[in-house]
C-alpha positions in Angstrom: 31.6 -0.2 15.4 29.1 -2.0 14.0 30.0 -3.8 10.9 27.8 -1.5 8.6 28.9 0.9 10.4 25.8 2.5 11.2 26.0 2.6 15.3 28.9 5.1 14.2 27.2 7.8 11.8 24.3 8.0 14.6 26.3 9.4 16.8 27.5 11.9 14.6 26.7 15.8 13.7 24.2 15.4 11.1 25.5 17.6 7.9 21.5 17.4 7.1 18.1 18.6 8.4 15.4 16.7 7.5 14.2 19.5 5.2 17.1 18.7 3.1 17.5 14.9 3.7 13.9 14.6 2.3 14.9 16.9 -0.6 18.0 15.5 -1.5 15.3 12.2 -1.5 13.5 14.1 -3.9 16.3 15.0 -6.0 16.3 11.4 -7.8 13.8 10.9 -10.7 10.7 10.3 -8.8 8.0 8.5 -11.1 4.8 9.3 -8.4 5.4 13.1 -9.2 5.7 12.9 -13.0 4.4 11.1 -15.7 5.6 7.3 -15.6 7.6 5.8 -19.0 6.4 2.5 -20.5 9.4 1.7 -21.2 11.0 -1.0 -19.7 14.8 0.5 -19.2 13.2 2.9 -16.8 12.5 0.7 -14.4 15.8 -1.3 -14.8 16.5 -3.6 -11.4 20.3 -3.7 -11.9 20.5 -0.1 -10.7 18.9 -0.9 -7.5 21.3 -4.2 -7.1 24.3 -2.3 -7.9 23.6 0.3 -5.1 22.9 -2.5 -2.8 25.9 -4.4 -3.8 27.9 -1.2 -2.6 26.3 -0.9 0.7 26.8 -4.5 2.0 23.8 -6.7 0.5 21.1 -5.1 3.2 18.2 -6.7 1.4 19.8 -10.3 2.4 20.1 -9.8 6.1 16.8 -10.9 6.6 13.6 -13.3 5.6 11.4 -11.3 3.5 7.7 -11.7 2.4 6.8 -9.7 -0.7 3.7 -8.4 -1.5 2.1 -7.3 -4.9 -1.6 -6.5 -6.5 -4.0 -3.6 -7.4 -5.9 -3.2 -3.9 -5.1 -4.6 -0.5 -2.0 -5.2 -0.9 -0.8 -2.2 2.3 -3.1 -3.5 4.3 -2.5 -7.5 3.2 1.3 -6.1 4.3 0.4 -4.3 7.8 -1.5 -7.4 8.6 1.8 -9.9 8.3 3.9 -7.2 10.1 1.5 -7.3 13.2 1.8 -11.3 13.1 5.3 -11.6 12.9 5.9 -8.3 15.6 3.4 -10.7 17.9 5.0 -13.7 17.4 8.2 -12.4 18.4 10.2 -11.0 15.3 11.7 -7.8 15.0 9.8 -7.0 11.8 10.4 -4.4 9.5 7.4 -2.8 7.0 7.9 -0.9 3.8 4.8 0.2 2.1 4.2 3.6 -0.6 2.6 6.1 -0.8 2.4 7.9 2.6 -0.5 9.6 3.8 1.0 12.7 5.2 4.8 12.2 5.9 7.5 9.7 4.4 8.6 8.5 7.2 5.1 6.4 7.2 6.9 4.1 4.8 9.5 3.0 6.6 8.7 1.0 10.4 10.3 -1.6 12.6 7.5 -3.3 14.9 4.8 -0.5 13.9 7.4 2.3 15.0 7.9 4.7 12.0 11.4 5.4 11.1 13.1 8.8 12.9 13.3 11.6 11.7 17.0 11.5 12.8 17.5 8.0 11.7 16.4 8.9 8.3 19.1 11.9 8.0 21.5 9.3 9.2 20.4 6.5 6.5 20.8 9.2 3.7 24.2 10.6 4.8 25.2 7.0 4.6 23.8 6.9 1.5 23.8 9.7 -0.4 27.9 8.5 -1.8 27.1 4.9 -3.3 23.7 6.4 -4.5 25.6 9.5 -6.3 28.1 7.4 -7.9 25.4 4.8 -9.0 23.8 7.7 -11.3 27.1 9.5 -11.9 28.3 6.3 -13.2 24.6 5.0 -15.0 25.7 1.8 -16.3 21.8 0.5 -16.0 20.4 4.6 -16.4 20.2 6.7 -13.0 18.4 6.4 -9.8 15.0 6.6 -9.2 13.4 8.2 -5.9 11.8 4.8 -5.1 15.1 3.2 -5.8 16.6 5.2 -3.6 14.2 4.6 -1.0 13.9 1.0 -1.1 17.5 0.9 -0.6 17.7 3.0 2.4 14.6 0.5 4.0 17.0 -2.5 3.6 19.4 -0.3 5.1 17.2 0.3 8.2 15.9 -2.9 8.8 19.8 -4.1 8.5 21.0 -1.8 11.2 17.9 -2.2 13.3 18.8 -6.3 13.0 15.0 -7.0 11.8 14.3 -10.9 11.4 11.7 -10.3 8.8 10.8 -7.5 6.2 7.9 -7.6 5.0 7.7 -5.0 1.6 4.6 -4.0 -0.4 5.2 -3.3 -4.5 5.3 0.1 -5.3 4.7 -0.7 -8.9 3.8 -3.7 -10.9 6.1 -6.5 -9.8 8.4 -7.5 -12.0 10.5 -4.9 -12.3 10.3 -2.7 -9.1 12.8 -2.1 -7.1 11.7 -4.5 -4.0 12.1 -7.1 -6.7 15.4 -7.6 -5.4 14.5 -10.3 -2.8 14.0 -14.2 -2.4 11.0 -14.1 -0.3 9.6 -16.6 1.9 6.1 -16.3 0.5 4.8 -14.5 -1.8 1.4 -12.6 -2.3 -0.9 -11.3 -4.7 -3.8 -9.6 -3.9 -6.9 -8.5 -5.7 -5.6 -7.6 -9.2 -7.7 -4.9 -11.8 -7.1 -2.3 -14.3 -4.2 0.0 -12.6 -0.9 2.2 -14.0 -2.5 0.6 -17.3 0.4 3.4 -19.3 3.3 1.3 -17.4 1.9 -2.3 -16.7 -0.4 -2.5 -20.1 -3.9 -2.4 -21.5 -5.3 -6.0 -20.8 -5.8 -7.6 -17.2 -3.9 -10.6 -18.5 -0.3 -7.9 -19.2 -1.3 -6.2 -16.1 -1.4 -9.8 -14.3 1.9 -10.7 -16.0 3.8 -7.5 -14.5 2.5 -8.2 -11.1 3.5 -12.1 -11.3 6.8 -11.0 -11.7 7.5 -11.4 -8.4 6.5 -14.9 -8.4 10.2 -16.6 -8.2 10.9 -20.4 -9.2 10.0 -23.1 -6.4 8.7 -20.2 -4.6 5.1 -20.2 -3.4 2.6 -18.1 -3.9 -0.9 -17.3 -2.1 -3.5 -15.5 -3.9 -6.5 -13.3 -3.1 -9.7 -14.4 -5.3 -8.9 -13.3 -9.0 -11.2 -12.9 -11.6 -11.0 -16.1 -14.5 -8.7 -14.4 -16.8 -6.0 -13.2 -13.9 -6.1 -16.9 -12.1 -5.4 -18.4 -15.5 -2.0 -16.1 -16.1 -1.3 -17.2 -12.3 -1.4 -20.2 -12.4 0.1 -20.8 -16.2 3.1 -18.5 -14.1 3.3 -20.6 -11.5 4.0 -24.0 -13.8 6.3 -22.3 -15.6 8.3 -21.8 -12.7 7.4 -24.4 -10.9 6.0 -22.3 -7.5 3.9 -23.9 -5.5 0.1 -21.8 -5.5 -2.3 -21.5 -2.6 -5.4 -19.7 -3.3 -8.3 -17.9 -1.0 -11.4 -18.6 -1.9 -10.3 -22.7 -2.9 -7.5 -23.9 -0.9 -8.4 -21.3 2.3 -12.0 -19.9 3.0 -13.1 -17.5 5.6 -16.8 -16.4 6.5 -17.7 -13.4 8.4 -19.3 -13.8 11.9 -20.5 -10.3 12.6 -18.9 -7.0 12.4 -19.4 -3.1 13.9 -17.7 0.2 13.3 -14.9 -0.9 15.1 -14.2 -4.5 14.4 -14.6 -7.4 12.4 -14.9 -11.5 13.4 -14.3 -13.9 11.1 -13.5 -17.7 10.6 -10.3 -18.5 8.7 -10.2 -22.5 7.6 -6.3 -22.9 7.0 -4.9 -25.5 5.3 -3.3 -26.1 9.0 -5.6 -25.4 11.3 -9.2 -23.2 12.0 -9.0 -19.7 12.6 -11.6 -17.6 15.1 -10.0 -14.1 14.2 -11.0 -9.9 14.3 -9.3 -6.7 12.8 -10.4 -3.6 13.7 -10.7 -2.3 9.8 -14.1 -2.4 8.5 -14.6 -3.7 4.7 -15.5 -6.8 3.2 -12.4 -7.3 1.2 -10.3 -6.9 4.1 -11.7 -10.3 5.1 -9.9 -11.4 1.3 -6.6 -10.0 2.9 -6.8 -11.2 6.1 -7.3 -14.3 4.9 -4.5 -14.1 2.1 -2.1 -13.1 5.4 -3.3 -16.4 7.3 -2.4 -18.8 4.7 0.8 -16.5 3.9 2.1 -17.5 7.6 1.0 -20.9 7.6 3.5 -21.0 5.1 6.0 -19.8 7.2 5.0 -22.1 9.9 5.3 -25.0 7.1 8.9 -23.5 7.1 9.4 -23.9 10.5 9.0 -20.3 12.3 7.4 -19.7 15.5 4.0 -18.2 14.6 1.1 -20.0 17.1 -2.5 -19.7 16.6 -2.6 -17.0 19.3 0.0 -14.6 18.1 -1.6 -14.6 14.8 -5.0 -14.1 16.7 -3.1 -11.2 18.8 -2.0 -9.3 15.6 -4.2 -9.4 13.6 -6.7 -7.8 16.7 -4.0 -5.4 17.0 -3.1 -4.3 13.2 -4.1 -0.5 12.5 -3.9 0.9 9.3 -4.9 4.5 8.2 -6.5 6.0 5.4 -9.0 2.7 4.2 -12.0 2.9 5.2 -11.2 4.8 8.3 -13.7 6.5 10.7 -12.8 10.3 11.7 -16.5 11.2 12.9 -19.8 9.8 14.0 -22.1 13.1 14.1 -21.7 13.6 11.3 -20.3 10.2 9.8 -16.8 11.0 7.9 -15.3 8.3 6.6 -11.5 8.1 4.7 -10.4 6.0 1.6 -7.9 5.7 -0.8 -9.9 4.5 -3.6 -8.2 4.8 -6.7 -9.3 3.0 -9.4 -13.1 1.5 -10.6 -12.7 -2.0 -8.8 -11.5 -0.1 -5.6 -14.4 2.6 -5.8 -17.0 -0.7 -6.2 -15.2 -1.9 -2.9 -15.4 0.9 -1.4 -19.7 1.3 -2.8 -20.7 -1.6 -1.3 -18.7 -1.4 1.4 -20.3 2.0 2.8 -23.6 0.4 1.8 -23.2 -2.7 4.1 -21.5 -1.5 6.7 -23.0 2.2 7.5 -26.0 3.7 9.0 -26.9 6.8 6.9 -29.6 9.3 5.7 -27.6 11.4 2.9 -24.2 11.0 1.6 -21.6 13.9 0.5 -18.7 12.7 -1.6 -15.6 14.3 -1.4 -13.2 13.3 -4.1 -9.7 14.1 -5.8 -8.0 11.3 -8.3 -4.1 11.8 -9.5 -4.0 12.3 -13.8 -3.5 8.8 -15.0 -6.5 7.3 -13.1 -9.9 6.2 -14.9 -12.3 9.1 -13.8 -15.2 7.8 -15.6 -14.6 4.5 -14.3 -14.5 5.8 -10.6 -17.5 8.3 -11.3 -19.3 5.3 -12.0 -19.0 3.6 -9.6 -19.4 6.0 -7.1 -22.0 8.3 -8.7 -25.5 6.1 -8.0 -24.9 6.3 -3.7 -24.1 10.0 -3.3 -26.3 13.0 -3.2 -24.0 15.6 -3.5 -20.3 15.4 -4.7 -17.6 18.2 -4.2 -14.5 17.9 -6.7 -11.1 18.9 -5.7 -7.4 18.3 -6.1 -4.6 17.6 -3.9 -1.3 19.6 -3.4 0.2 17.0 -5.3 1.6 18.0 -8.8 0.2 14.9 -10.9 -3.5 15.5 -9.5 -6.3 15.7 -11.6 -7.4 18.8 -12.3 -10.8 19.3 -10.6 -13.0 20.2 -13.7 -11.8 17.1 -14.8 -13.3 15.2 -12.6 -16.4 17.2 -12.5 -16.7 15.7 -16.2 -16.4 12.4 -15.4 -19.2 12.9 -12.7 -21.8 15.1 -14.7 -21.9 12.4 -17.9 -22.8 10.2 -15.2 -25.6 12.4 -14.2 -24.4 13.8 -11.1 -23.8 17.4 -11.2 -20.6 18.3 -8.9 -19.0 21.5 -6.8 -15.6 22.4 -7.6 -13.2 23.3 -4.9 -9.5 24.3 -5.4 -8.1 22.4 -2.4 -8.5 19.4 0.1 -9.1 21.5 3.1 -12.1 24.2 1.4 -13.7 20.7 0.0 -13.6 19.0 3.9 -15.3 22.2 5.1 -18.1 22.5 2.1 -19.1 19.2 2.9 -19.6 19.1 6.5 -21.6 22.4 5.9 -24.0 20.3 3.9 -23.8 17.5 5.8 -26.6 16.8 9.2 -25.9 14.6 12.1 -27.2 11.6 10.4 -25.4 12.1 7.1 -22.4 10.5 5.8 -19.2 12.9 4.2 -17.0 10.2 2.1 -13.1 11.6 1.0 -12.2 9.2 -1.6 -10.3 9.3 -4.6 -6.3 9.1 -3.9 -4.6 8.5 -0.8 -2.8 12.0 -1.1 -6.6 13.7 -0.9 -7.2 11.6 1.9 -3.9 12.4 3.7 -4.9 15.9 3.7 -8.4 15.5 4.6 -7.2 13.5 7.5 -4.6 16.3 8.2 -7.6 19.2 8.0 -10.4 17.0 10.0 -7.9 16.9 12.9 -8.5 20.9 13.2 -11.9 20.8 12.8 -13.7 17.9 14.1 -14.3 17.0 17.8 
């Protein structure tokens, strides 16, 4: 028996399906299917370490890396994973939302978790978690919480040397907060969840520095004045050492395709000739935020040489930003979800695509800026088609058509993901481009729908 006992309950008669694992998942208070509270208690981290307390401490069986910001922070995430699974350590990933199933969030050395396993992880579970919430010393159990837990559980029982674990929310007080990191980073931060993390970039900054921990260090993607200031006032405090891209690690871009990016990395240890295979100019900002992340774990003594970073980052995939499903004509996924992302996402179909017309396909959750986004957005498309995904907190449609028409840009309404898809490539010729943009649950659905009906 293994001393979590977890070789045993695999080898059981599941009590479960994974219908009812995932909806006994669902049962918690989930926050991404409802409105989120501002207030603080809701989001209180003592729950989470009292369930993990009860399970065996998971979350310290392993070195962690923790990863925050607005946008780039998945992708920052998938890009350390691939480094460390190249170098040689069993590596766990957990990252939210998924695109199209939940088991996305959970991997061990790019493998997503089993459906099986998950049943398993819940069963084991589902005991500590109920008497956590029956008990509510701290409020009850979130969804999220709940899920984070059962990741440490995984990567524990799967013996992971490294997890790496993306934010779901803020920083300081969501649930992967839990953890003494290696490293910490902090990528690209804007106006986001502005109802739970607050109304200035400088409270939105604060929430997401929460994860900075004293004599910890930090590495930071480029930040606008007023975020760097909070930063680096954060990182005194607490006296964390702070390494930031764009000052103390630079990168310029060598030349690029559909399919792949080079780059130059200079490191604070070394030069860098690199590639990913995602398009986008800011994924240059996270790749580069991942380099000097490991050269801090080389600083610490790990095993990471020039050429298994080279090796995964080449090898790093990551689905839904700025993804390619079609050539003829060009259809391109992204889970742009807020004004700065939409600009990203702007110039990035501007620099790096060949097109005659573009067709925007869009669907944004409630508590998102649509006037921001539609303004962003709005000047490159020629026709945009509105719609909503199946998910309860999405906007609804005419709603977004709103946002779009004040900025000049009259729009087509369509009731769900899958009708929009198919409006669009009707209008679309072989030279034009169809863009699905607006949440990551719209483009989980589009990508769901374009695997029916494109070549």
């Amino acid at each position: 028996m293994s001393p979590s006992g977890y070789d045993d309950i695999i080898s059981f008669t599941f009590e479960m399906t994974y219908q009812e694992a995932l909806d006994y998942i669902y049962s918690y208070i989930d926050y991404e299917w409802m409105a989120r509270p501002r207030d603080p208690a809701s989001y209180d981290l003592r729950r989470t370490e009292e369930l993990l307390a009860r399970i065996g401490s998971p979350h310290l069986k392993a070195r962690s890396v923790h990863i925050a910001g607005t946008n780039g922070k998945g992708s920052t995430a998938a890009m350390l994973a691939s480094v460390l699974t190249a170098s040689g350590y069993t590596t766990g990933l957990y990252t939210s939302p998924h695109l199209s199933r939940l088991n996305e969030r959970i991997r061990v050395d790019g493998r997503l978790i089993s459906d099986d396993e998950l049943i398993a992880l819940v069963e084991k579970l589902k005991g500590d978690a109920e008497a956590v919430s029956r008990k509510a010393t701290y409020g009850k159990l979130t969804t999220f919480e709940f899920l984070t837990a059962l990741a440490f559980a995984c990567f524990e029982r799967e013996g992971v040397d490294f997890q790496v674990l993306e934010v779901g929310l803020g920083g300081r007080l969501d649930a992967t907060n839990v953890i003494n990191p290696e490293v910490s980073v902090i990528t690209s931060i804007s106006f986001d969840h502005t109802e739970v993390l607050g109304d200035t970039l400088a409270e939105v900054a604060t929430e997401k520095a929460g994860i900075i921990k004293p004599g910890g260090t930090v590495v930071t993607s480029p930040q606008t004045e007023e975020v760097a200031k909070v930063l680096g006032s954060i990182c005194r405090t607490r006296q964390a050492g702070l390494i930031r891209v764009g000052r103390d690690v630079n990168w310029r871009r060598l030349s690029f395709s559909l399919d792949r990016q080079l780059f130059q990395v200079e490191g604070r240890l070394g030069s860098y000739r690199l590639s990913i295979p995602l398009p986008g100019r800011y994924q240059l900002h996270n790749a580069a935020a991942a380099v000097a992340a490991l050269e801090v774990l080389v600083e610490k003594g790990f095993n990471i040489s020039a050429a298994s970073l080279a090796k995964g980052l080449e090898e790093v995939s990551w689905q839904g930003r700025l993804q390619v499903l079609s050539h003829h004509p060009l259809v391109v996924v992204d889970g742009a979800h807020n004004p700065d992302g939409a600009r990203r996402l702007r110039q990035s179909l501007q620099e790096y695509f060949d097109f005659d017309h573009a067709i925007l396909v869009i669907g944004i959750s409630c508590d998102k800026d649509v006037a921001g986004i539609a303004s962003e957005l709005a000047p490159l498309f020629d026709r945009v088609v509105v719609t909503r995904s199946r998910h309860p907190r999405a906007m609804p449609p005419a709603q977004v058509e709103v946002g779009f028409v004040r900025c000049g840009k009259e729009a087509r309404v369509v009731d769900n993901v899958a009708s929009a898809l198919s409006l669009a490539l009707s209008l679309a010729g072989e030279r034009d481009l169809v863009c699905v943009t607006g949440s990551l649950f719209v483009v989980g659905e589009a990508m769901e729908e374009a695997g029916k009906v494109l070549p």
